[in-house]
N, C-alpha and C positions, 0 to 999 in steps of 0.2 A: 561828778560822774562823767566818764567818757565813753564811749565803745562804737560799733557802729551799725547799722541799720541798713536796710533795702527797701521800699516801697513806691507806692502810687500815689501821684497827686493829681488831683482832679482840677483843671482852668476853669471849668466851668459851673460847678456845685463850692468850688473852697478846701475840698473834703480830703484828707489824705489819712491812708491807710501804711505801718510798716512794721516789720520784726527785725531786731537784734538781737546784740550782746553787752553787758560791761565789761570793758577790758581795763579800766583803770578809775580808782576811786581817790577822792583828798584828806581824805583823813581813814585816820588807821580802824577808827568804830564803824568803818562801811565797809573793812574790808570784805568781808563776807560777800558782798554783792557783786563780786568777780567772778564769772560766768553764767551770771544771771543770763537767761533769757529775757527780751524786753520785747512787747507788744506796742503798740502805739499807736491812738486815731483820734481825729477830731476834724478841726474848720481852720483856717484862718484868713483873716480880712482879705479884699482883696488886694492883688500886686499890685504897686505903682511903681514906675522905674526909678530908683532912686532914693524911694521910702522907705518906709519899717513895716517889717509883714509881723504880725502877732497873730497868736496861738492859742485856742483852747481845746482843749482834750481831756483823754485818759493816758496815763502810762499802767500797764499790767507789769510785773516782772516773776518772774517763773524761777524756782532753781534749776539748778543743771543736773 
């Protein structure tokens, strides 16, 4: 799933908040989910310069 998104991230809670779209899927059984609305929040560890930031959340997706 590809598409793209705008939101908030927070330096100092982890917490980031955003809304999108899908604009493109990998297989033909998702195609459906081409202009899905996408929601999206949660935490992730914190930054290190150089390191791997991970992710936990929610994804919401809406139709259009």
């Amino acid at each position: 799933m590809k598409g793209y998104d705008l939101g908030v991230y927070n330096l100092k809670s982890f917490k980031f908040r955003a809304n999108g779209e899908v604009t493109e899927v990998s297989s033909p059984a998702w195609e459906f989910l081409v202009g899905y609305q996408m929601h999206f929040s949660g935490t992730t560890t914190p930054l290190v310069i150089g390191g791997d930031v991970h992710a936990t959340g929610t994804i919401t997706l809406m139709p259009p």
